[in-house]
RODO-2510 file (C-alpha; in nm, 4 decimals, decimal comma):
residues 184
     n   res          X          Y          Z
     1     x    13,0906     0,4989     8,3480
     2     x    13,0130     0,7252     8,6245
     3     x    13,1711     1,0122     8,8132
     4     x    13,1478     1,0905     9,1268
     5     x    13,2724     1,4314     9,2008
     6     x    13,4044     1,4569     9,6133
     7     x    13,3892     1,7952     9,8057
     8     x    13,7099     1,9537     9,9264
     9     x    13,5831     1,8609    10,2922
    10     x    13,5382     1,4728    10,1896
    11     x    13,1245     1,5119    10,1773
    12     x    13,0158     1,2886     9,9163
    13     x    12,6676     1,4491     9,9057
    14     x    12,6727     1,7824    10,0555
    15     x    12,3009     1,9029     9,9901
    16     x    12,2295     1,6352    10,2272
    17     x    12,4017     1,7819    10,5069
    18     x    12,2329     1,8661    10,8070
    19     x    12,1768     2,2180    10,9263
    20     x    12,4950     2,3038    11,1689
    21     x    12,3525     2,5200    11,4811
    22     x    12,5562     2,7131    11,6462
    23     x    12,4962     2,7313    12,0480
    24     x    12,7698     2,8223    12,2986
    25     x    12,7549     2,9219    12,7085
    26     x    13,0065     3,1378    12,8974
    27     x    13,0742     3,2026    13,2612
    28     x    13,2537     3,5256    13,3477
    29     x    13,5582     3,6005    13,6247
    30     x    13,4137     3,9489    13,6955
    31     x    13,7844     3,9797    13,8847
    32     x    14,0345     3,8229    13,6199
    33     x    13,8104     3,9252    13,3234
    34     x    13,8465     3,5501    13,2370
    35     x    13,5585     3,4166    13,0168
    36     x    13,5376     3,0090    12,9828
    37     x    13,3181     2,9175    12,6503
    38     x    13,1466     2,5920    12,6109
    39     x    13,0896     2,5299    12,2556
    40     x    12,7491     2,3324    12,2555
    41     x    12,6945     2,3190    11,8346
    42     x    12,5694     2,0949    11,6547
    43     x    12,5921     1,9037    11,3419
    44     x    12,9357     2,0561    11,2424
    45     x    13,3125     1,9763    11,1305
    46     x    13,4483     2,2790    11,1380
    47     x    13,3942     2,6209    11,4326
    48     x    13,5826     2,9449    11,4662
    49     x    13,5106     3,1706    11,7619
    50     x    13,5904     3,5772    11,7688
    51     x    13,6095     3,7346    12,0893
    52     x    13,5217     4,0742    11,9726
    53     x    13,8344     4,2461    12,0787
    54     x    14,1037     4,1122    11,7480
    55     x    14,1288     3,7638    11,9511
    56     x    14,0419     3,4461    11,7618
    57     x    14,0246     3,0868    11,8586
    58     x    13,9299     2,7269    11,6612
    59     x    13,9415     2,5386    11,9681
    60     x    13,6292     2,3618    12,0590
    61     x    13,5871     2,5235    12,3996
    62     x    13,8268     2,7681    12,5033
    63     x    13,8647     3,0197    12,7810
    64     x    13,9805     3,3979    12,6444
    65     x    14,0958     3,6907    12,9133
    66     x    14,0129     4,0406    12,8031
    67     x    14,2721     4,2999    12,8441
    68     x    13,9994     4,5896    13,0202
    69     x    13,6360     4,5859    13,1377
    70     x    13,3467     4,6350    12,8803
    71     x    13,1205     4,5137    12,6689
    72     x    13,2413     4,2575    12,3609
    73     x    13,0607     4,1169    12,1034
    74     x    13,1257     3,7612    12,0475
    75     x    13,0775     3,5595    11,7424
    76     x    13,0789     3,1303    11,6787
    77     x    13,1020     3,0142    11,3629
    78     x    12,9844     2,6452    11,3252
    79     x    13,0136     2,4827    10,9795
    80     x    13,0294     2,1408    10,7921
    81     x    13,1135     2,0793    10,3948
    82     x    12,7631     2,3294    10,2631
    83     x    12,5944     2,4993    10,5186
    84     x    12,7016     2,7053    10,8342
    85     x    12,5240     2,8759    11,1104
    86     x    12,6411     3,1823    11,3012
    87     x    12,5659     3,2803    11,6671
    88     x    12,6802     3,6293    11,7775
    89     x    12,6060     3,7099    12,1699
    90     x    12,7183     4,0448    12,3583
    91     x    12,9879     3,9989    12,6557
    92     x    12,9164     4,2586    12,9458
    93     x    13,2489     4,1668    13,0972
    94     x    13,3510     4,3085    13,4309
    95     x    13,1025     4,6208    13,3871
    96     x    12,8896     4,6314    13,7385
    97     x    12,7267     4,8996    13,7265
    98     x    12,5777     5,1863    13,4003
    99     x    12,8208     5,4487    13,5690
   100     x    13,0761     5,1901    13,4280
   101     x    12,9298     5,2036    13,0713
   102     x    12,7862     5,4356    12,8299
   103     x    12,5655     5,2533    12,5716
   104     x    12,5216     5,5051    12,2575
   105     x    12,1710     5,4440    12,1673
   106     x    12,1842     5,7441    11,9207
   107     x    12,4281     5,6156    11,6637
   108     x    12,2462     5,6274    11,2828
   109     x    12,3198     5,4610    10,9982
   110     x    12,1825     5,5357    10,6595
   111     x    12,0353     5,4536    10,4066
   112     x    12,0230     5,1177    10,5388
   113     x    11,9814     4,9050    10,3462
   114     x    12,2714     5,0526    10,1411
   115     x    12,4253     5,0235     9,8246
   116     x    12,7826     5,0499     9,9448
   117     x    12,7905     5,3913    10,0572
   118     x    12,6560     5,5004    10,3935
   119     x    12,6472     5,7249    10,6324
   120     x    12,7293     5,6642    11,0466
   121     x    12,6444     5,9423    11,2837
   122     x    12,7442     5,9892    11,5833
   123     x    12,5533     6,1047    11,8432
   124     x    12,6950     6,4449    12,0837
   125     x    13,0406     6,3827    12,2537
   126     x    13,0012     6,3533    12,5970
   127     x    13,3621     6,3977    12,7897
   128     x    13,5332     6,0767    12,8184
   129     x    13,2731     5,8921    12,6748
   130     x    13,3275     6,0195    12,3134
   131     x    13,3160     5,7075    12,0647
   132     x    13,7038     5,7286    11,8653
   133     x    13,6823     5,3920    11,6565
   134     x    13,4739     5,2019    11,4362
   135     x    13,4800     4,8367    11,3107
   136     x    13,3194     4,6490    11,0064
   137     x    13,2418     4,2226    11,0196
   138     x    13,1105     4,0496    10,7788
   139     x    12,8477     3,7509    10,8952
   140     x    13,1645     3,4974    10,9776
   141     x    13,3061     3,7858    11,2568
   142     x    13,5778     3,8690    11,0193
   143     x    13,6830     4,2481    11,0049
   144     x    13,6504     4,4111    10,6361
   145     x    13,7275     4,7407    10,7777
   146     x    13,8331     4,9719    11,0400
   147     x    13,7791     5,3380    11,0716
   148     x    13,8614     5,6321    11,2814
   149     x    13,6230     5,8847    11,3901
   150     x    13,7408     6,2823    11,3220
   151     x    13,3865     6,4167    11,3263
   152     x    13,0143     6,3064    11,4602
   153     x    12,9442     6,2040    11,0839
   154     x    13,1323     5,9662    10,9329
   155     x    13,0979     5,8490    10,5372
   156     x    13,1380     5,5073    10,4796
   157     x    13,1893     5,3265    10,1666
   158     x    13,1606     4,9384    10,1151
   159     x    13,0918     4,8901     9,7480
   160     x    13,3977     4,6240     9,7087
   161     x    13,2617     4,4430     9,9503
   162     x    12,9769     4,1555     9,8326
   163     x    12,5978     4,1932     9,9256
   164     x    12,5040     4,0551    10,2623
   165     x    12,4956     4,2091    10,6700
   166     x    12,7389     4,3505    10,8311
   167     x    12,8078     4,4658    11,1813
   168     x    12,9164     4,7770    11,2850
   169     x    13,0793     4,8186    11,6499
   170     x    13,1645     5,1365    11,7746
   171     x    13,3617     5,1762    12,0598
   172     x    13,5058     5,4631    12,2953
   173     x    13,6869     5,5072    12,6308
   174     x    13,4035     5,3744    12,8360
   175     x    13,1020     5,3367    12,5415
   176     x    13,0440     5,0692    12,2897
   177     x    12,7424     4,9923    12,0560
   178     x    12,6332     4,7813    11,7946
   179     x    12,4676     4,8110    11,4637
   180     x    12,3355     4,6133    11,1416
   181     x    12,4221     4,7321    10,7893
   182     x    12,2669     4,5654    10,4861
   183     x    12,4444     4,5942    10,1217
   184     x    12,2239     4,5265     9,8743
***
């Protein structure tokens, strides 16, 4: 007698699988801060898009309008029944010109890689450019936490949270940057 054990998603076989990429394209209403998204993946069953600003969407391709100018960081999620790929792309939406934005290219994080607990540092506070929040995602574009900033150091601890990357995003009044964390 045999027995043949199926997959929640139906796959009889799901080593066998092929590789899911996720590829998507975007045009940009500099005016409406409209942004259409052509989801061009491959090999998948299943996709979840995250528009970097607490908006999510499963449909194939979908159009999201952000609320105010800046930059977002955007994140497809293409999977079938084993394997997924992830594609995360930065958004410069409606910003024309650098007086518009303020990229921090002095934020630190350490150690990194990190054990759980880390360290973000902020660089000097420049008037109305100051950075005020600070978001955690895990590799799917999920947030796993959400902090305030009271001071140009921040302590961070992640030690519930499994091994794997995460991506910081920092953002202020008219500044936004992004970062890598790796808990071992």
């Amino acid at each position: 007698m045999w027995v043949i054990k199926m997959e929640s998603c139906g796959c009889l076989y799901p080593q066998c699988d092929p590789q899911p990429a996720a590829v998507f394209t975007f045009t940009i209403d500099t005016i409406t801060l409209a942004v259409s998204f052509t989801n061009q993946s491959a090999n998948y069953n299943y996709f979840w898009w995250d528009f970097g600003d607490g908006n999510t969407s499963a449909d194939t391709n979908t159009s999201h309008t952000y609320a105010v100018k800046g930059v977002y960081v955007v994140t497809l999620v293409a999977k079938n029944c084993s394997r997924r790929d992830t594609i995360i792309d930065t958004l410069y939406v409606g910003v024309t010109g650098v007086e518009e934005l303020h990229v921090h290219k002095t934020l630190r994080v350490y150690p990194n890689p990190s054990n759980g607990a880390f360290t973000i540092e902020m660089p000097e506070p420049e008037k109305g450019k100051n950075v005020n929040e600070i978001k955690m995602l895990d590799v799917l574009g999920r947030e796993v936490k959400r902090l305030s900033i009271k001071s140009q150091k921040t302590e961070v601890d992640i030690s519930e949270r499994p091994a794997g990357i995460y991506l910081i995003q920092a953002k202020g009044e008219n500044s936004f940057y992004t970062a890598r964390i790796v808990k071992h």
